[in-house]
N, C-alpha and C positions, 0 to 999 in steps of 0.2 A: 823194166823199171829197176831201180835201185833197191839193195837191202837196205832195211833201215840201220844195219850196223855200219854201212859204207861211209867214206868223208864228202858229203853231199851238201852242205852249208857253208860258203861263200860270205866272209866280211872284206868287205871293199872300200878300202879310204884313200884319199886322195891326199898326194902329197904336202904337207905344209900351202892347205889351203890357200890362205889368202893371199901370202907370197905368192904360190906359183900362179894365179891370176895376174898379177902383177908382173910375172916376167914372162907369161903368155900372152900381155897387150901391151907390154913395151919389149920388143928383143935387145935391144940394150942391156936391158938385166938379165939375160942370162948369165948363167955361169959364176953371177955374181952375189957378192953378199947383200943379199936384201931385208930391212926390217921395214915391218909395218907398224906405224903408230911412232911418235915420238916421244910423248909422257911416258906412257907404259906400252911393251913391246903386246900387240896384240897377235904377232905371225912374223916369223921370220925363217929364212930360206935354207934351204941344208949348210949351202956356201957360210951364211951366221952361225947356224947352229957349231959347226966345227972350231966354232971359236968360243964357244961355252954362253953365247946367245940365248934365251928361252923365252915361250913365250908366259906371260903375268912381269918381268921382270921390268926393273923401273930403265929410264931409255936412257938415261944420262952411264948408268952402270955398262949397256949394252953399249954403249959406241966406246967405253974405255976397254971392252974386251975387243971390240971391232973397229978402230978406228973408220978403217977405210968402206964403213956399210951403207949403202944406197938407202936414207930412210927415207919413203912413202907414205902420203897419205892415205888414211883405210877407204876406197869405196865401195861401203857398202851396198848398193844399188847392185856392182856389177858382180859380188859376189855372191848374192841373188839369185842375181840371173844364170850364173854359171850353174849353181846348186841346183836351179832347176832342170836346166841341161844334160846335166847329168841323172838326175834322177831318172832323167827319160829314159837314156842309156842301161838303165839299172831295169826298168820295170820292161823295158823292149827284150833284159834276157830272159825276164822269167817273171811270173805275175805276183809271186810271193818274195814280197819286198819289208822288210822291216828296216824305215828311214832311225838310225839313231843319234844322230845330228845332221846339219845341212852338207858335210862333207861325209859321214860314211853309213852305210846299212850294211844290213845279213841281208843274204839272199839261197832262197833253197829251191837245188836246183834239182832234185828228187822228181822222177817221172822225165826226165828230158832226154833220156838218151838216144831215142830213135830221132826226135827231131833236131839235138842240137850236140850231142857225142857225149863223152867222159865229161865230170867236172873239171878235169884239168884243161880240156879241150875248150870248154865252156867258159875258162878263168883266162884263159890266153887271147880269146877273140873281143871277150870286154875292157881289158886292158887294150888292146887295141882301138876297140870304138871308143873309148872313153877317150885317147888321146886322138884318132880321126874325127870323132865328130865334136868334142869338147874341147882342146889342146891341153888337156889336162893330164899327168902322168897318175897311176894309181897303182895304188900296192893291195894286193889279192890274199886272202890268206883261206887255205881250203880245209877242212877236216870233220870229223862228226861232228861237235857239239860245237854250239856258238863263243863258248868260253874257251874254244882251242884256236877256234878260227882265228877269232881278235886276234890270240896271243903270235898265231902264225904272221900275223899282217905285220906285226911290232916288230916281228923278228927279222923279217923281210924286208923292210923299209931301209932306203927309198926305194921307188918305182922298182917291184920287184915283186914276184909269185913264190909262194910256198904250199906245198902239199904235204899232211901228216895224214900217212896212211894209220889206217886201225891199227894195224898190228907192228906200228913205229911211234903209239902213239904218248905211253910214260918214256921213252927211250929217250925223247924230244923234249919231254916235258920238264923230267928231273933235273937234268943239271942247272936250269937257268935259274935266276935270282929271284929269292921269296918275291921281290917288287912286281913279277910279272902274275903274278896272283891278284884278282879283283880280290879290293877290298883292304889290301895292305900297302898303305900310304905312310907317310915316315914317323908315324909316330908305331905305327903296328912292325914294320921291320925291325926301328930301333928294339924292340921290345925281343922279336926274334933272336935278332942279333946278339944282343946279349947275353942268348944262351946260348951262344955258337950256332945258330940255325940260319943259314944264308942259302942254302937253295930250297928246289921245291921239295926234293927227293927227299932232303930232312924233313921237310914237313909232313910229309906223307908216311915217313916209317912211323911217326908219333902218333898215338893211339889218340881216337877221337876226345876223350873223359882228360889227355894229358893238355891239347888244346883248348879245352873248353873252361879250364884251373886256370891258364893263362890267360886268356884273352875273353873271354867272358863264351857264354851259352851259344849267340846268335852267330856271332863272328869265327866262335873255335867249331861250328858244326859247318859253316861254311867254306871256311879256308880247307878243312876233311875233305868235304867233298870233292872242291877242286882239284887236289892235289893231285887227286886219285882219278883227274875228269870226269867227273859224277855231275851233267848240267844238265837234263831231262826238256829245257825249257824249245820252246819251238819257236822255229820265225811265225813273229804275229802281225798280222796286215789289217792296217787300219787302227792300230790301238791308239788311244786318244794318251796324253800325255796325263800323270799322275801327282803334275804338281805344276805351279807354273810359276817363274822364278827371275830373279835379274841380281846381277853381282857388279860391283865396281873395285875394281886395285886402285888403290891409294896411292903405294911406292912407301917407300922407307920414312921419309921423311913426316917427323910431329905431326897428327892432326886435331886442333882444337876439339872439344864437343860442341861449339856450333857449327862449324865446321863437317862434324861427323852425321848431327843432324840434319845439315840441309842434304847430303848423302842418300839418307836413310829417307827424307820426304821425295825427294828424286825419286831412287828404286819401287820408294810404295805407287809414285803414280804412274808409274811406270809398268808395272806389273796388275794391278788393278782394271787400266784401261786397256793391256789385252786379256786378261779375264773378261771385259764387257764385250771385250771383240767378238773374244772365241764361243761365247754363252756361258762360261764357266763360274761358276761360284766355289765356294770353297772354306774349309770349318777351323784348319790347322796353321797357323802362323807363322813361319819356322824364320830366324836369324840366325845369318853363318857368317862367322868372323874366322880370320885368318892374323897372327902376329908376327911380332916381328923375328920369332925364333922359327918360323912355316908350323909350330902348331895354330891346330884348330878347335873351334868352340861352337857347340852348336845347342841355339836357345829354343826352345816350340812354347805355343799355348794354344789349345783347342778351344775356338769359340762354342756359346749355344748355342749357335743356327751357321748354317752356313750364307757368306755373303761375298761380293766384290763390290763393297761400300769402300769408298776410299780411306772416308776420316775414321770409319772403325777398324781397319786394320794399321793404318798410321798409328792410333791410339797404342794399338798392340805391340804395334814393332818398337817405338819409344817405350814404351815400360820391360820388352826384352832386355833394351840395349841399357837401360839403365842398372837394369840389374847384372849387366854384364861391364859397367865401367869401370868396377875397383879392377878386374881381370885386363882389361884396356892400358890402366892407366898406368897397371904394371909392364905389363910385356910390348906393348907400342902392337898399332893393328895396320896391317897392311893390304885386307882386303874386307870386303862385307858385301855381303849377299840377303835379297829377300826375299821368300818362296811363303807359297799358299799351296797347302796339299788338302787330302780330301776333297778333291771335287766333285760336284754333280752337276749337269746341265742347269744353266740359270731358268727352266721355264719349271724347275722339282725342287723350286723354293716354298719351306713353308712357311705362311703367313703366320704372324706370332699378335698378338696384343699385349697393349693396346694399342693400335694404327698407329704410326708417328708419320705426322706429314710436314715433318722437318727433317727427315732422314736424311737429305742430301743426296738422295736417288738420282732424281730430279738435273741438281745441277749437276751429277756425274754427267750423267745424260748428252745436257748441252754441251759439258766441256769436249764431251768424247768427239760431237758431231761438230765444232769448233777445227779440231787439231783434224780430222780427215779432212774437211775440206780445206783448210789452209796452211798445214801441218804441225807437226809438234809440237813447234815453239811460239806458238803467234799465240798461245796462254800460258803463262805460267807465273806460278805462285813472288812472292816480291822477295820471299828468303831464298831463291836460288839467281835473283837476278844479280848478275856482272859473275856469276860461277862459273865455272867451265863445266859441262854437261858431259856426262856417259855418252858415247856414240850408243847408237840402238845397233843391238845384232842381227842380221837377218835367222829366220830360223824356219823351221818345218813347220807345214801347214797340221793345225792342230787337228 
């Protein structure tokens, strides 16, 4: 068996997903620059990327950085099916799998060494079966904690392995850029940056009480710990998701508030009816906007009970967003997101009075069993008809 000091935690992500499905069922696109999605870039290929390509970016921007880019329609379905695929791949090296999207998990591979060698031995045969049995390319990233792992796959990428041995493990860490830090996003680097502190190695000579003056309590006792690789947490197998959520990009350009509204009734029923899917209920509201400077804004309101009632959370998200429209109608918004946290299984509902048998349960109900059997679009509401609709994302089985 392994010490528990050793690099025995494996994050495994797959190349520019949805692209490279795309140019592993058309060989055509190899080699080539591929975007997925035409509005807004939803995946595009290293080939894009090297042209300053990315994905959320609006599609019209992405072909004048790439003229010559092969855009692609997204399908969904077969990026599904691929993700399941792979997952196979993932759970055949080892039973302890933490999925944390449809293209990457931790995997800990502690206890394997008689049956299956070193983790390095371990990371080079999945990569392999990943691209034999999947035709998927993947980048491996090995080391003690799952916060180094990630960091190693980032660093590795594309299709490529990295190992940070324990005792190479700040040597690896410190020079690279505050950015490869969870949790510092461009508003938290800016912030850095301005004191002169662009790698990690700065952050980590600074005393935890010097973080904590800057950037608040939660954030500066976290960024400490990282720095220093201080992640304690474990691959956890089977954990049910903690929130459950949907986002739309806009793109740069004006968007009305009715406009914004029909948006926001989109995402809520959207998120709601797989809430009814997964059994989930839920107490916490939360709306995430994104502008046109890439700051973000994020609104919550905790109901009394927890629910996956459509028109009570719609209710919720519209008076977030209202209260967030002076901040809108300043800086232009380019994304929005709607998430339900706090959940409990829906059958650890408490019944509250007095009974309301106009709740709307009811026609959740029908609507939900509506759209499975004839699917999503064959109901919907008269403010979002002649709109253009969010594709749905595939995603992990809750």
């Amino acid at each position: 068996m392994f010490a528990m000091d050793e690099a025995t935690l494996l994050h495994a992500d797959v190349d520019a997903f949805f692209a490279s499905v795309e140019q592993r069922d058309d060989p055509r696109l190899l080699g080539r620059p591929v975007i997925v999605g035409a509005g807004v870039v939803l995946a595009a290929s290293y080939e894009a990327k090297a042209y300053g390509v990315r994905t959320a970016m609006g599609g019209a921007q992405a072909r004048r950085l790439c003229p010559h880019a092969i855009v692609v329609e997204p399908r969904m379905s077969a990026y599904a099916e691929a993700s399941k695929a792979m997952f196979r791949v993932f759970e055949d090296t080892t039973p302890l799998v933490e999925g944390l999207s449809i293209d990457e998990a931790f995997l800990d591979v502690r206890g394997l060494r008689r049956l299956s060698g070193t983790p390095t031995e371990i990371a080079v045969r999945l990569r392999r079966a990943a691209l034999e049995r999947v035709g998927l390319p993947i980048t491996v990233g090995v080391a003690r904690t799952k916060f180094l792992a990630k960091v190693a796959s980032g660093v590795a990428k594309p299709d490529g392995l990295l190992v940070v041995p324990p005792d190479r493990e700040l040597a690896f860490l410190h020079p690279l850029p505050v950015e490869r830090l969870w949790g510092v996003g461009p508003v938290t680097a800016d912030k850095l940056r301005d004191r002169g502190i662009t790698t990690v190695g700065q952050v980590a000579q600074l005393g935890e009480p010097a973080l904590v003056s800057m950037l608040g309590r939660a954030s500066g006792r976290h960024l400490h710990a990282l720095a220093h690789n201080r992640d304690p947490r474990p691959v956890q197998v089977g954990r049910r998701r903690r929130s459950i959520g949907s986002q739309r990009a806009l793109g740069r350009s004006p968007t009305s508030e009715e406009a914004l509204d029909a948006v926001v009734v989109a995402l809520v029923d959207r998120v709601t009816r797989r809430m009814r899917a997964a059994g989930r209920i839920g107490r916490t509201v939360v709306l995430r906007l994104r502008f046109d400077d890439f700051s973000r804004a994020t609104r919550s309101h905790t109901l009394p009970r927890s629910t996956a009632h459509t028109q009570t959370i719609l209710v919720t998200v519209r008076g977030l967003l209202a209260t967030a429209m002076p901040m809108i109608e300043r800086q232009g918004v380019t994304l929005v997101g709607v998430a339900v946290g706090n959940l409990d299984d829906g059958g650890a509902v408490q019944l509250a009075l007095p009974f309301d048998r106009h709740s709307g349960v009811a026609l959740d109900a029908a609507l939900d069993e509506v759209c499975d059997r004839f699917g999503s679009n064959a109901v919907t509401r008269a403010v979002l008809l002649g709109r253009e609709q969010a594709l749905t994302m595939p995603l992990l089985p809750d």
